[in-house]
VOGU-568760 format. One record per residue (C-alpha): residue number from 1; residue in three letters; y negated, x, z. Coordinates in nm, 4 decimals. Each point is the difference from the previous one (the first is absolute). Example, Ala and Ser with C-alpha at 12.3 -4.5 7.8 and 13.67 -1.06 7.14 Angstrom:
<nodes>
NODE     n   res         c2         c1         c3
NODE     1   ala     0.4500     1.2300     0.7800
NODE     2   ser    -0.3440     0.1370    -0.0660
</nodes>
This chain:
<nodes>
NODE     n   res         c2         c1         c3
NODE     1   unk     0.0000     0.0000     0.0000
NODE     2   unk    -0.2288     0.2748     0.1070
NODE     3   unk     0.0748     0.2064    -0.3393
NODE     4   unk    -0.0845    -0.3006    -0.2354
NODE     5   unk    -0.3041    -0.0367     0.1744
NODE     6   unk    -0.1311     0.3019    -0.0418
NODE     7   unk     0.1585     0.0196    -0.3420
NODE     8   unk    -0.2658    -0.3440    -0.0295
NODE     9   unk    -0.2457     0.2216     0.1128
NODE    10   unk    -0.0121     0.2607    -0.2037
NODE    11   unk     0.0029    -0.2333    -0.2865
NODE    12   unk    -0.2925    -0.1841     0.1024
NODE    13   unk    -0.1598     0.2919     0.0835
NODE    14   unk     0.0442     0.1125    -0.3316
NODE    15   unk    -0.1114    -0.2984    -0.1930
NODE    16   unk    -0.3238    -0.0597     0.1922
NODE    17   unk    -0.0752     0.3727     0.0431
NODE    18   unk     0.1088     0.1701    -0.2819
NODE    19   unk    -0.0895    -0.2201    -0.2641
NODE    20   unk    -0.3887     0.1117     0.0850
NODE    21   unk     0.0732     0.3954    -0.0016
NODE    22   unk     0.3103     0.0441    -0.2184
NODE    23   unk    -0.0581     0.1815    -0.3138
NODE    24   unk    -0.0404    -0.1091    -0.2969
NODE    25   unk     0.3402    -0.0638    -0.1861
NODE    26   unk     0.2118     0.0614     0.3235
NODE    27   unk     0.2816    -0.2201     0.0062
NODE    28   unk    -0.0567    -0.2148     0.3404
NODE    29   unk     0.4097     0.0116     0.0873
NODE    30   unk    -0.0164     0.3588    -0.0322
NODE    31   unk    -0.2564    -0.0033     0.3124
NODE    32   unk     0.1764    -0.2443     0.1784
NODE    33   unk     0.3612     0.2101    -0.0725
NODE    34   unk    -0.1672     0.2989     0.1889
NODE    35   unk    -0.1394    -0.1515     0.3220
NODE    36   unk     0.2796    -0.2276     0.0380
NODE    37   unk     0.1875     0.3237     0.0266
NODE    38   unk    -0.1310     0.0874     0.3618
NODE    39   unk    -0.1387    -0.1794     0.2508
NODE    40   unk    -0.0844     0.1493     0.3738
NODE    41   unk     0.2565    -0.2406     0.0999
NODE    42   unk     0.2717     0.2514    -0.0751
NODE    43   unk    -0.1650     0.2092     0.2997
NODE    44   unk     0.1932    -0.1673     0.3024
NODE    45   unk     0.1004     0.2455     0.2157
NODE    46   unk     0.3676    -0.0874    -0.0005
NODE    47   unk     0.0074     0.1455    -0.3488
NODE    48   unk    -0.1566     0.3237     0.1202
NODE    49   unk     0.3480     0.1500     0.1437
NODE    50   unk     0.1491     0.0454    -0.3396
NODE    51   unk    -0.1246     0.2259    -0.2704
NODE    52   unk    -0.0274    -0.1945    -0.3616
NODE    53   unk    -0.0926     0.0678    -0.3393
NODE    54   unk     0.0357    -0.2864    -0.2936
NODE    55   unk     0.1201     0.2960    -0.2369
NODE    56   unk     0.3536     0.0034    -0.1161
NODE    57   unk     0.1939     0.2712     0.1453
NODE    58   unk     0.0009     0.1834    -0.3476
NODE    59   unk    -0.3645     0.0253     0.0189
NODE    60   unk    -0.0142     0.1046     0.3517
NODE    61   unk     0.1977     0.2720    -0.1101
NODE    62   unk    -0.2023     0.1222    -0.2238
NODE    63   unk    -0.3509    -0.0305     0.2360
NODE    64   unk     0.2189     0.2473     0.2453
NODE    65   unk     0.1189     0.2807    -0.3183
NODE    66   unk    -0.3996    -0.0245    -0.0961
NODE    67   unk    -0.0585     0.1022     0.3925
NODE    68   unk     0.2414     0.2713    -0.0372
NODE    69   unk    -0.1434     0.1143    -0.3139
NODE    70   unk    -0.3447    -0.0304     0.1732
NODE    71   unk     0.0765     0.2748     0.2562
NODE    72   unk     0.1285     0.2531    -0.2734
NODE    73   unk    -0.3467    -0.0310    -0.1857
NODE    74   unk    -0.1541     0.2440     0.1902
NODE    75   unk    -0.2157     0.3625    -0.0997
NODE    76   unk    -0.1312     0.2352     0.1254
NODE    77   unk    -0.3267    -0.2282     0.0147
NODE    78   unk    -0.0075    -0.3554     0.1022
NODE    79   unk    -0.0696    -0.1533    -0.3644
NODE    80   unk    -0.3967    -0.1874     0.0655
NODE    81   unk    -0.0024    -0.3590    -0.0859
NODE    82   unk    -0.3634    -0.0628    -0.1292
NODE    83   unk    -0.2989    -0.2145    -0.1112
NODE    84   unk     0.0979    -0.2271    -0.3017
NODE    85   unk    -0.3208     0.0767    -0.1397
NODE    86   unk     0.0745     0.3480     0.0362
NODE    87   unk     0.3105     0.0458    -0.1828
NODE    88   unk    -0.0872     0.1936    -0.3541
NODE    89   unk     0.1363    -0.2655    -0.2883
NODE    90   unk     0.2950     0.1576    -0.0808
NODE    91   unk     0.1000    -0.0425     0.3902
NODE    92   unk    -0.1081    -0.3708    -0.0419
NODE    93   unk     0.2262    -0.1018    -0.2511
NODE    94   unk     0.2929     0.1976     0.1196
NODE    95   unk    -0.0310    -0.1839     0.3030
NODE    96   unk    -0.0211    -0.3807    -0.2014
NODE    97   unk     0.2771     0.1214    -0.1970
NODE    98   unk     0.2195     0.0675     0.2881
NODE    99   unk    -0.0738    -0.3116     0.1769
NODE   100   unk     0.0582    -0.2060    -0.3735
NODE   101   unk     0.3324     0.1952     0.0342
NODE   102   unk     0.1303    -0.1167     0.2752
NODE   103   unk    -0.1011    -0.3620    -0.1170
NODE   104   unk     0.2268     0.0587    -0.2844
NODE   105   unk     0.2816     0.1625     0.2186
NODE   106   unk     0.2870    -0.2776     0.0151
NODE   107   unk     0.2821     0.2676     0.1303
NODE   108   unk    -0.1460    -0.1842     0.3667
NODE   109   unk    -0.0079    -0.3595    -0.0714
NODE   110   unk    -0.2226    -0.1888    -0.0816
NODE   111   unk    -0.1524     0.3518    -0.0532
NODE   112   unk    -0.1544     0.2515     0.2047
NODE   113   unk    -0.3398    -0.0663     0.0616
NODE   114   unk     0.0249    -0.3556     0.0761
NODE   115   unk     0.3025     0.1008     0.2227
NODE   116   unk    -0.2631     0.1858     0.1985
NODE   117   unk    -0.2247    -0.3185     0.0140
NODE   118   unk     0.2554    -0.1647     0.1002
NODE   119   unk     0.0363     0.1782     0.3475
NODE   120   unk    -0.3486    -0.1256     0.1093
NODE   121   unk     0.1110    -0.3467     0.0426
NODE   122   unk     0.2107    -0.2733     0.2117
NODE   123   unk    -0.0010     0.1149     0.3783
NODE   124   unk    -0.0764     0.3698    -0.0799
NODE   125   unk    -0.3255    -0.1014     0.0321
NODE   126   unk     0.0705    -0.0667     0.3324
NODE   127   unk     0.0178     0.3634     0.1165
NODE   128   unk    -0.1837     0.1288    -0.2483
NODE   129   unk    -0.3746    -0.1682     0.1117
NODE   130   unk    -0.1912    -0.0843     0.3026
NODE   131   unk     0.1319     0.2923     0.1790
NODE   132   unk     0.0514     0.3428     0.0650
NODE   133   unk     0.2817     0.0242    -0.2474
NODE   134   unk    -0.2392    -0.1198    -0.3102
NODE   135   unk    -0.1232     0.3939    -0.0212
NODE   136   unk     0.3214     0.1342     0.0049
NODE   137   unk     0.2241    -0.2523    -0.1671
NODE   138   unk    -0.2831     0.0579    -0.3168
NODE   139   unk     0.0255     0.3469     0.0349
NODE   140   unk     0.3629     0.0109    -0.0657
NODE   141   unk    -0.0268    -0.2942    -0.2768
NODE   142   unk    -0.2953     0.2140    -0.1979
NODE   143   unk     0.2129     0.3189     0.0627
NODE   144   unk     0.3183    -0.1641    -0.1723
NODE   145   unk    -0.2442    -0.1464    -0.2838
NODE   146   unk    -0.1300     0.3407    -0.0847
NODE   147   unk     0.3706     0.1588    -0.0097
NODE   148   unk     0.1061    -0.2350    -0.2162
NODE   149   unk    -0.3476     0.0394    -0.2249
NODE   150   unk     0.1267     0.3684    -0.0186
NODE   151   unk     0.3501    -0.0029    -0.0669
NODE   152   unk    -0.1674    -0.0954    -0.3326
NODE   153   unk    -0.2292     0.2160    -0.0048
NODE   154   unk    -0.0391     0.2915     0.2130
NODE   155   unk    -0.3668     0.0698    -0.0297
NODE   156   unk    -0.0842    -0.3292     0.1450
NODE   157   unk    -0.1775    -0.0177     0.3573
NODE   158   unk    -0.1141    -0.3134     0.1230
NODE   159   unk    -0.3560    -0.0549    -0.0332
NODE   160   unk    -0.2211    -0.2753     0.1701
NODE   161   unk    -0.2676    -0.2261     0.0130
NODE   162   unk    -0.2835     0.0328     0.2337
NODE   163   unk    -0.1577    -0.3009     0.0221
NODE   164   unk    -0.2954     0.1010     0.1584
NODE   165   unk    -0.1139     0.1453    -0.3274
NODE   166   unk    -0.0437    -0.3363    -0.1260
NODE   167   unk    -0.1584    -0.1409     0.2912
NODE   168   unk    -0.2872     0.1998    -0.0107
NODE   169   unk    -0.0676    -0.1562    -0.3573
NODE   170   unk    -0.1426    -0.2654     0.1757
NODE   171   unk    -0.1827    -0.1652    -0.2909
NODE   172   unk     0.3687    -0.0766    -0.1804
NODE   173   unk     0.2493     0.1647     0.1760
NODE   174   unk     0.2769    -0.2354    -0.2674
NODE   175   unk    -0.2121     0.2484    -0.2944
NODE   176   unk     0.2967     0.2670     0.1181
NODE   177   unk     0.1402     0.2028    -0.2364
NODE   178   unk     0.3667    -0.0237     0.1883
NODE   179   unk     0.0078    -0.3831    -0.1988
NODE   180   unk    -0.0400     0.1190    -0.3169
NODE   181   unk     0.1941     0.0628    -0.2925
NODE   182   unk    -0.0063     0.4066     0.0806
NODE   183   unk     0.1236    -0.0491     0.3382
NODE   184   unk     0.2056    -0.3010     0.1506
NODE   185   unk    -0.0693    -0.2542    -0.2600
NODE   186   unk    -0.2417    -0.3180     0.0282
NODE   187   unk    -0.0463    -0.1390     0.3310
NODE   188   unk    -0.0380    -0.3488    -0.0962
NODE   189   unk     0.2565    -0.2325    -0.0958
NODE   190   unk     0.3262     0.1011    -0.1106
NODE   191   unk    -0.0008     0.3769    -0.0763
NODE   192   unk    -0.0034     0.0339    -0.4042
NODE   193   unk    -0.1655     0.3439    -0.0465
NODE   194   unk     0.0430     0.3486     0.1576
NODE   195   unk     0.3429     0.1600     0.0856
NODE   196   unk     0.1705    -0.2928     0.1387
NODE   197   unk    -0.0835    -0.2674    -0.2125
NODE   198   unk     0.2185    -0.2963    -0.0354
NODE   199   unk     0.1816     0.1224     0.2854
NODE   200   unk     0.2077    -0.2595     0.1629
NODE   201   unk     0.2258    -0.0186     0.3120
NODE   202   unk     0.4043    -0.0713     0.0615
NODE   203   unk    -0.1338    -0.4289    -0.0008
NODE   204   unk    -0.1437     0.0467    -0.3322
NODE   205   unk    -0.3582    -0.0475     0.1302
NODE   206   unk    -0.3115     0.2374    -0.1213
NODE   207   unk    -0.1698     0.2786     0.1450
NODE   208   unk    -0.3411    -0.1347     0.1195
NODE   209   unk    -0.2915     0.0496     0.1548
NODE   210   unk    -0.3581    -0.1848     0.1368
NODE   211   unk    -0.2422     0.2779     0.0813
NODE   212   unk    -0.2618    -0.0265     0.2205
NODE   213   unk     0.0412    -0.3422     0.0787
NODE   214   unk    -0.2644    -0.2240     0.2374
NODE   215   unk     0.0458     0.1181     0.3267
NODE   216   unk     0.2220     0.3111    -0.0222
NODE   217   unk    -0.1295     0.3540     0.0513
NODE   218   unk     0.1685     0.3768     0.0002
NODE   219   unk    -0.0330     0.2213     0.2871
NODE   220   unk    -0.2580     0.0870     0.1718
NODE   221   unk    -0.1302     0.3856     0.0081
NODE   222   unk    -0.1378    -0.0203     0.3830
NODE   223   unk     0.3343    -0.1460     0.1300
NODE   224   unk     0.2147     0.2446    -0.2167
NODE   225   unk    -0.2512     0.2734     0.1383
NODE   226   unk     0.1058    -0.1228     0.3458
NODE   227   unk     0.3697     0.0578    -0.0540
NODE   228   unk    -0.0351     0.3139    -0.2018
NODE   229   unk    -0.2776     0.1964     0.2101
NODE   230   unk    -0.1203    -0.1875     0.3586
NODE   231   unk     0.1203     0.1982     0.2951
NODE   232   unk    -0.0146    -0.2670     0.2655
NODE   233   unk     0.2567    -0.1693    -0.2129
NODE   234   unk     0.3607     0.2280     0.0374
NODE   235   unk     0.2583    -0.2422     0.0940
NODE   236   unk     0.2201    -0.1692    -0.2558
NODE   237   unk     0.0352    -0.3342     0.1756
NODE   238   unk    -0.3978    -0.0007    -0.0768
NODE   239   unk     0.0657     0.0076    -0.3732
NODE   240   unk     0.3143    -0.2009    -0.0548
NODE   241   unk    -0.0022    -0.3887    -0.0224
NODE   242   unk     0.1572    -0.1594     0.3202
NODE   243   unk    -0.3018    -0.2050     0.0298
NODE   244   unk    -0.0569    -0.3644    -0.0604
NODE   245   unk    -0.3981     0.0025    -0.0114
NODE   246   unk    -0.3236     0.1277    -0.1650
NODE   247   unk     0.1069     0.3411     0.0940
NODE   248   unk     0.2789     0.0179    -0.2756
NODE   249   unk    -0.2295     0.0798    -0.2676
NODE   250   unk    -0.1190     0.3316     0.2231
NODE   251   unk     0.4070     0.1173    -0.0718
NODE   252   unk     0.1294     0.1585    -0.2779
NODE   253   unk     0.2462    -0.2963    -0.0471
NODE   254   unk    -0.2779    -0.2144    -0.0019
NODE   255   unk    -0.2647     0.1904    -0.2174
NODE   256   unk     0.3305     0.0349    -0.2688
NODE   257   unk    -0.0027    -0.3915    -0.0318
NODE   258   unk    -0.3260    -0.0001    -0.1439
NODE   259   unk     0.0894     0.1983    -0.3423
NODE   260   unk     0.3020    -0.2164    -0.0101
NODE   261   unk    -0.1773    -0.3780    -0.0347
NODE   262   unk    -0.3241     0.2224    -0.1883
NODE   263   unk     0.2675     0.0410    -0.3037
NODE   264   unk     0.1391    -0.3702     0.0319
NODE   265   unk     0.2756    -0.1248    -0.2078
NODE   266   unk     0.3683     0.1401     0.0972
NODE   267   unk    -0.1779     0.2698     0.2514
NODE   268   unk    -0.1432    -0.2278     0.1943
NODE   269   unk     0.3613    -0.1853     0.0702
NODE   270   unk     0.1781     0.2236     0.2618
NODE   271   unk     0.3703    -0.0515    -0.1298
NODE   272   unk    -0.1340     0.0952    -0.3499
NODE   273   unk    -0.2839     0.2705     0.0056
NODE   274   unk     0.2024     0.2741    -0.0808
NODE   275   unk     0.1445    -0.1494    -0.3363
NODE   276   unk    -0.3825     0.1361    -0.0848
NODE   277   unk    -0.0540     0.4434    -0.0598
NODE   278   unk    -0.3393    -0.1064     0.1816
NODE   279   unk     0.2530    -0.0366     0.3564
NODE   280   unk     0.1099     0.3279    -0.0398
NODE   281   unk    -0.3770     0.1821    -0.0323
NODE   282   unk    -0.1386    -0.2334     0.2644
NODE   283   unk     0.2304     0.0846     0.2552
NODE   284   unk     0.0024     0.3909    -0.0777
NODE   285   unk    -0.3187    -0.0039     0.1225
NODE   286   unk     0.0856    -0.2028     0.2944
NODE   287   unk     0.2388     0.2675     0.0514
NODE   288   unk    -0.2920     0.2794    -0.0717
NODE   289   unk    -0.2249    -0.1991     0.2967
NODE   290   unk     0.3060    -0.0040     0.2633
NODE   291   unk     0.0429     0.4242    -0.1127
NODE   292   unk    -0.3574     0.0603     0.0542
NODE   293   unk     0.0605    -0.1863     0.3552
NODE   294   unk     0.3155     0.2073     0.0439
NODE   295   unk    -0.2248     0.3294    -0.0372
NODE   296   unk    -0.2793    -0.1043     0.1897
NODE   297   unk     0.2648    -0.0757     0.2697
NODE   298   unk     0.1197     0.3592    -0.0222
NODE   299   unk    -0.3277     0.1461     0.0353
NODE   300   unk    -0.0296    -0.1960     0.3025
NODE   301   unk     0.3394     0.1151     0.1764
NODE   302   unk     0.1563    -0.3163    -0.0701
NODE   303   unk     0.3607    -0.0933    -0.1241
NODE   304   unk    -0.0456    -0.1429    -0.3475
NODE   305   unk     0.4053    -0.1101     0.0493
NODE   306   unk    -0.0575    -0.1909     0.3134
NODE   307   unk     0.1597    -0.3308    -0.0696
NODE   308   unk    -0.1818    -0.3204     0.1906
NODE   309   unk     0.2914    -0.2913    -0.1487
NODE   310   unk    -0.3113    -0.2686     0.0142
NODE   311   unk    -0.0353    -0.2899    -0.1995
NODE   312   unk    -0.1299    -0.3371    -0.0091
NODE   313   unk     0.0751    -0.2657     0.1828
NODE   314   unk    -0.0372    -0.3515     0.0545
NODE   315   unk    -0.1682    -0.0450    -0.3235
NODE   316   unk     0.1320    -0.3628    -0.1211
NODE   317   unk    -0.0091    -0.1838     0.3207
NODE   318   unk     0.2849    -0.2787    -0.1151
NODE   319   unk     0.2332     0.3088     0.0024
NODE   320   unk     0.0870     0.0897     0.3760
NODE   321   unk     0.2320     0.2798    -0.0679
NODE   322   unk    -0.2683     0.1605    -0.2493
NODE   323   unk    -0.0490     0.3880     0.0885
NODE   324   unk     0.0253     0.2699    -0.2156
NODE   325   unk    -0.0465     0.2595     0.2621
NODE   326   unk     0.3874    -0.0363    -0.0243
NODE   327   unk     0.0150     0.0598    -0.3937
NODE   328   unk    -0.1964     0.3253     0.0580
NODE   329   unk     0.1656     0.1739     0.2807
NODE   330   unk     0.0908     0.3208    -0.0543
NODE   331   unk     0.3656     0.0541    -0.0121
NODE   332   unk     0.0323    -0.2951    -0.2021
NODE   333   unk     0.1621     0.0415    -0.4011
NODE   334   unk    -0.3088     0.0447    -0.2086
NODE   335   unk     0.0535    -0.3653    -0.2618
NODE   336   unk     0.1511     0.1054    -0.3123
NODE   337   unk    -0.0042     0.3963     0.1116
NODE   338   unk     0.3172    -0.0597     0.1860
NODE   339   unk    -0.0074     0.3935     0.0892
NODE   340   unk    -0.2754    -0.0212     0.1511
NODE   341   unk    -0.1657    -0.0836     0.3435
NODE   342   unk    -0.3635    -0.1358     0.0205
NODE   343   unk    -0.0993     0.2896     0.1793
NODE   344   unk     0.1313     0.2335    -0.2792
NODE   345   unk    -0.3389    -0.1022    -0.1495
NODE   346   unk    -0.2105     0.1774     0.2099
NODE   347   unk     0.2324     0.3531    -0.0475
NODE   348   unk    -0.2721     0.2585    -0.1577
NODE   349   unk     0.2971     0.1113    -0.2600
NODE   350   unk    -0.1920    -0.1583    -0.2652
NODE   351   unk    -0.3198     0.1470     0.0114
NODE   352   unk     0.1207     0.3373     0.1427
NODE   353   unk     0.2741     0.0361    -0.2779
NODE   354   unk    -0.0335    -0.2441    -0.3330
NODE   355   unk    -0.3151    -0.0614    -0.0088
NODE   356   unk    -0.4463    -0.0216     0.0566
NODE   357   unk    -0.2796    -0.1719    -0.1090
NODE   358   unk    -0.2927     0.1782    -0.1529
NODE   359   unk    -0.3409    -0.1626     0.1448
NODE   360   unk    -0.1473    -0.2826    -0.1190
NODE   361   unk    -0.2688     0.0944    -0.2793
NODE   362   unk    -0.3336     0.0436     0.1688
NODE   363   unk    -0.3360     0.1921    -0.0843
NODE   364   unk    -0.1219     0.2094    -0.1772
NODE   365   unk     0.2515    -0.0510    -0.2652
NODE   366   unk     0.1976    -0.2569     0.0435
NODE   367   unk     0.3027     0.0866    -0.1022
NODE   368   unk    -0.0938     0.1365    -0.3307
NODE   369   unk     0.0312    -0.3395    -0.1711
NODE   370   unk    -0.1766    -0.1878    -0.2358
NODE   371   unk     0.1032    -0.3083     0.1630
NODE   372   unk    -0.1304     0.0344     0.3593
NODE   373   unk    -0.4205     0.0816     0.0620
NODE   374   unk    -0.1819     0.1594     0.3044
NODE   375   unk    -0.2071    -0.2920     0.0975
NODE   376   unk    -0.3408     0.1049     0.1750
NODE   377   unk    -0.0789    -0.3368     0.2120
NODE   378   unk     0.3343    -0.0256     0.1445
NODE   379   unk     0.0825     0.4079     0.0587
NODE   380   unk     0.3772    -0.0776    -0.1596
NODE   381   unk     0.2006     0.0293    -0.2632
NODE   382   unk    -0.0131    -0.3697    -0.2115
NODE   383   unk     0.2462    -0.1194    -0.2808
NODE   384   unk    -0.1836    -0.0189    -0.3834
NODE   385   unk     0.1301    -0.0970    -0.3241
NODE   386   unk    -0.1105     0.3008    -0.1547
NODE   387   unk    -0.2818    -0.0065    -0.2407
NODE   388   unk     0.0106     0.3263    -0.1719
NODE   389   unk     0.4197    -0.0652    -0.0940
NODE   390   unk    -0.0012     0.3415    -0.2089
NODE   391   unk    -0.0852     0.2226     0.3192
NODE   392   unk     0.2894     0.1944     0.0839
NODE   393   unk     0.1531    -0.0052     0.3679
NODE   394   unk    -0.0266     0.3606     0.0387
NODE   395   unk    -0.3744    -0.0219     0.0032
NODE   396   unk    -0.1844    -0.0960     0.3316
NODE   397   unk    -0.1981    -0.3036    -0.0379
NODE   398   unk    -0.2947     0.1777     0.1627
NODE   399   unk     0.0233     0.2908    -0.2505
NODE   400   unk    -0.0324    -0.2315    -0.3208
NODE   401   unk    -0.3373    -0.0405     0.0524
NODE   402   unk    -0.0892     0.3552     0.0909
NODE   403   unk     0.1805     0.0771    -0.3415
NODE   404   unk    -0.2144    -0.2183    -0.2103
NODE   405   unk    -0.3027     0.0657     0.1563
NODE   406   unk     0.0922     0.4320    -0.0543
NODE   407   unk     0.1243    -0.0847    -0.3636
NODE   408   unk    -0.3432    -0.2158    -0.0992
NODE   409   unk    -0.1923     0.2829     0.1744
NODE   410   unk     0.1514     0.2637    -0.1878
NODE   411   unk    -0.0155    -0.2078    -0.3167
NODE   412   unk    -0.4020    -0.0231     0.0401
NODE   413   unk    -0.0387     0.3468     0.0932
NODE   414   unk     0.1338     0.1715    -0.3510
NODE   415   unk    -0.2298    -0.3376    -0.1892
NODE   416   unk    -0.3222     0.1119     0.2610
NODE   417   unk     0.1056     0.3995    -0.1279
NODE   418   unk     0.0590    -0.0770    -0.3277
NODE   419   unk    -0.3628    -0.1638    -0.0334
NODE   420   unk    -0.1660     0.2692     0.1681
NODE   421   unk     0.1723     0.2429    -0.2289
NODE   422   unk    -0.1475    -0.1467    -0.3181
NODE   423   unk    -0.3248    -0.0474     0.1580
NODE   424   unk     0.0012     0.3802     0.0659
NODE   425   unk     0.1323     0.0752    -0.3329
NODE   426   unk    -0.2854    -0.2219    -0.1129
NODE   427   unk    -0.2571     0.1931     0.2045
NODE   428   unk     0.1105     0.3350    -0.1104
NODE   429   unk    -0.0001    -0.0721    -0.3781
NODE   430   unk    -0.3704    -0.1297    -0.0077
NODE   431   unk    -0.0785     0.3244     0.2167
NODE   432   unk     0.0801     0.2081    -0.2688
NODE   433   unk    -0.1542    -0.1473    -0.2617
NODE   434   unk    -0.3333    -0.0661     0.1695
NODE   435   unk    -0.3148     0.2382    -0.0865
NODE   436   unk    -0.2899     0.0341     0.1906
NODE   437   unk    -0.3483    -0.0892    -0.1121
NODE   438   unk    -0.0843     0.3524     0.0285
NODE   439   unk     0.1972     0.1078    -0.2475
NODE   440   unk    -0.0775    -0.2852    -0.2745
NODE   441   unk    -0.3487     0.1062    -0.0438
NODE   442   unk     0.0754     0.3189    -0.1996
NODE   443   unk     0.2002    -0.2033    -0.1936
NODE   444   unk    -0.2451    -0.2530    -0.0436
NODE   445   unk    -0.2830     0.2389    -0.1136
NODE   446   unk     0.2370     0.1907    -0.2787
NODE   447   unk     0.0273    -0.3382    -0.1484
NODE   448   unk    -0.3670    -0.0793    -0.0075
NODE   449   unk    -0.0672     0.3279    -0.1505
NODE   450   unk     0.2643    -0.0534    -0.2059
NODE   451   unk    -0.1780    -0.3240    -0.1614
</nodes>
């Protein structure tokens, strides 16, 4: 009885709702299909004992070989995961091509990449958010992602999106180059250009997106600031989401939902944000804030792998049992990474050994792209479409202009000595063919005489 209530619901919910902010051309059902798959319901505490995962066995088998791959792909260096914006183009498209091959990988059905979607779903989600396993559990799911990026290609390294880039384009922030053709494809309605277009998922429903919506914003550079850089604030249970209240949005958890309902369409639908790439750059650089915490915490003497096992509780009142403190404890199976525990999240083998991030860009340069702009108001970094398309990335911005203004300089300089060598040349000529009056009156009286 409970179940097809909520099952009535959700469908209500997305009639009446969705019909105002689904994208054009989005079939309805296909909406409906995803948040009918999950509903906070699933959260009773009597299912937190057991570990689950919806995923056949067969393709929990293959999430654990990826994990034992992951640990092999190791240097010398930690490989640096990286800007989007960043990446030179040939980096760019190896990356879409890698992620387009996976799509196209059946040997996991119903192929690889949704396969990976497909973990974020069901009662995962359950252990996975509103807790201190929601770092963690997305560390090991982005980790996994990125192997299996690079068992097709090796030079791949997960980039990411900082969305605090596009933020700071506060006049229109949804102008973002990351929805274009050259990056992620179209941001509203379903996806038709770019590198995933006509992308569709295992129900036969199409990538989509509603960007910049009424309402919805991307993080916010003085909260993100806080995590990354504020002192007073050391503890992880300060920064993880095991609150019910306006304080939420001052946690990473709760700072990474805006991005998520800012990009709309199947990101903004928890069971189904990761059938988008976008999932996968958003919540690197979640991972990037929580690393910047983790080093901040080591400058500070404390244990970045100090384990709280918080989590929300009491959230839907009708539910009694309703607690995930239980679904993030720390001995418990991580969902889906059944060789796990959720404190296994917090171990510092991945930064120490696989891999880093390299800094978000930031003046004077940057980043040495064409597609990000130093802007003077706001002292950051902002997102552009780039006006000047032929410049290449491995000229500075800031230097463009100094070259111009050099190579128009120089160009007047040989006109301005040109000039003044004719006008010399000019000079010098009439000098030498000029006679003094002096010296035309002898002349002048032999011809008189002459007459």
């Amino acid at each position: 009885m409970l179940s097809m209530l909520s099952s009535v619901v959700l469908y209500l919910h997305a009639v009446l709702v969705h019909s105002e902010i689904t994208p054009e051309g989005y079939d309805p059902e296909c909406t409906i299909q995803d948040e009918a798959d999950f509903d906070f319901y699933q959260c009773d505490a009597t299912f937190s004992k057991n570990y689950y995962c919806s995923l056949s066995l067969e393709q929990q088998d293959w999430l654990q070989s990826i994990w034992q791959e992951a640990l092999k792909d190791r240097s010398y260096r930690p490989r640096k995961r990286r800007e989007i914006r960043t990446l030179s183009e040939k980096e760019k498209t190896t990356f879409f091509k890698a992620i387009n091959q996976l799509k196209t990988d059946t040997t996991i059905a119903p192929n690889k990449y949704d396969t990976l979607a497909l973990v974020h779903t069901s009662r995962t989600l359950c252990s996975a958010h509103q807790g201190s396993n929601f770092l963690g559990w997305h560390r090991v799911y982005l980790l996994l992602f990125e192997t299996a990026l690079r068992q097709k290609d090796k030079s791949v390294v997960l980039p990411y999106w900082d969305s605090v880039l596009d933020n700071q384009n506060i006049t229109a922030p949804r102008k973002t180059v990351l929805f274009t053709k050259d990056f992620l494809g179209n941001g509203n309605g379903n996806v038709t250009d770019g590198p995933f277009k006509n992308w569709r998922d295992m129900f036969n429903c199409p990538l989509n997106r509603n960007i910049s919506r009424p309402g919805s914003e991307l993080m916010s550079p003085e909260i993100v600031e806080w995590i990354e850089n504020d002192i007073s604030i050391f503890l992880v249970e300060d920064i993880i989401d095991h609150f019910w209240s306006a304080e939420r949005l001052e946690t990473i958890e709760g700072q990474h939902n805006l991005p998520h309902g800012w990009v709309g369409g199947m990101m903004a639908i928890l069971s189904s944000s990761p059938k988008d790439p976008a999932f996968f750059l958003h919540h690197a650089y979640v991972d990037y804030i929580w690393e910047k915490f983790r080093q901040k915490q080591l400058r500070l003497g404390q244990n970045p792998e100090y384990y709280t096992g918080l989590g929300v509780s009491e959230w839907i009142s009708e539910s009694k049992n309703y607690n995930l403190t239980l679904f993030h404890a720390p001995y418990r199976n991580m969902d889906c990474f059944k060789w796990m525990k959720n404190i296994d999240g917090y171990s510092n083998i991945f930064t120490e050994n696989l891999y880093v991030y390299e800094d978000s860009p930031t003046y004077p340069d940057c980043g040495n792209t064409k597609y990000l702009n130093w802007n003077t108001v706001l002292k950051r970094c902002i997102g552009i479409k780039p006006v000047l398309s032929a410049i290449p990335q491995t000229i500075k911005p800031y230097y463009v202009h100094m070259i111009i203004i050099i190579s128009v300089s120089f160009i007047l300089l040989i006109i301005i000595s040109f000039l003044v060598f004719l006008t010399l040349r000019k000079i010098k000529r009439v000098t030498i063919f000029t006679v003094s009056n002096e010296e035309l009156k002898p002349l002048c009286r032999r011809s008189v005489s002459n007459i």
